[in-house]
KOLDORO-488124 format. One record per residue (C-alpha): residue in one letter; x, y negated, z negated. Coordinates in steps of 0.25 Angstrom, whole numbers, padded with zeros to 4 digits, always signed. Layout:
N
aXYZ...
//
This chain:
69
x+0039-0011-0056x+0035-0025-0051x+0031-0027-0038x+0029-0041-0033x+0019-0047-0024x+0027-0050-0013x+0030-0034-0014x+0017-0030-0015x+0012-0038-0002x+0024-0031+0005x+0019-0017+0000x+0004-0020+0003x+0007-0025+0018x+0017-0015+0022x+0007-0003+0015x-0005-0009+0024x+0004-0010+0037x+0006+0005+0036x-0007+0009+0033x-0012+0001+0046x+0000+0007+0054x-0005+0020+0051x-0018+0018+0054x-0015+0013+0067x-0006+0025+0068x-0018+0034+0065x-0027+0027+0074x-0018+0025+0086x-0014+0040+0085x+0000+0038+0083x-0001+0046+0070x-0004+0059+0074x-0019+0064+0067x-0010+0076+0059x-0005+0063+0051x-0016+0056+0047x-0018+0063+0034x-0003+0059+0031x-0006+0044+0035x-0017+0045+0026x-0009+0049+0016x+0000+0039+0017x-0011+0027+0018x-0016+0032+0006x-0001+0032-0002x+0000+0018+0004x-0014+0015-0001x-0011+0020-0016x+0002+0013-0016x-0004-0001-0013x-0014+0002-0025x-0003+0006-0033x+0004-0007-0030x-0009-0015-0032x-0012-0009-0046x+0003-0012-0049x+0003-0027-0042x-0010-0030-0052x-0005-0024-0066x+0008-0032-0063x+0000-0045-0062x-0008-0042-0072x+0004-0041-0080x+0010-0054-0076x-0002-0060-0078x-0002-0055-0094x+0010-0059-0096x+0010-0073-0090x-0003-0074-0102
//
């Protein structure tokens, strides 16, 4: 799958915008302490995702970059 930059900003921005949500959440109360280990859980599939993403946005330039050789 391809994913292009323009993609890829959108995914990063939107990804850090809930996490920050969430921790205000967490830090104003509005999440309730019995849900913290599930918002942890959700920062961290968030997290992983963005690596995922990363690791695929490099190989595919790395790619591009072997074949423009």
């Amino acid at each position: 799958m391809k994913l292009s930059t323009k993609t890829f900003n959108l995914i990063t921005y939107v990804s850090l915008a809930i996490l920050v949500l969430l921790l205000l959440g967490m830090l104003t109360k509005v999440i309730p302490p019995q849900y913290y280990m599930h918002t942890l859980l959700v920062a961290i599939v968030i997290f992983i995702l963005r690596i995922i993403l990363r690791i695929q946005m490099f190989q595919q330039s790395k790619s591009k970059t072997e074949n423009e050789k």
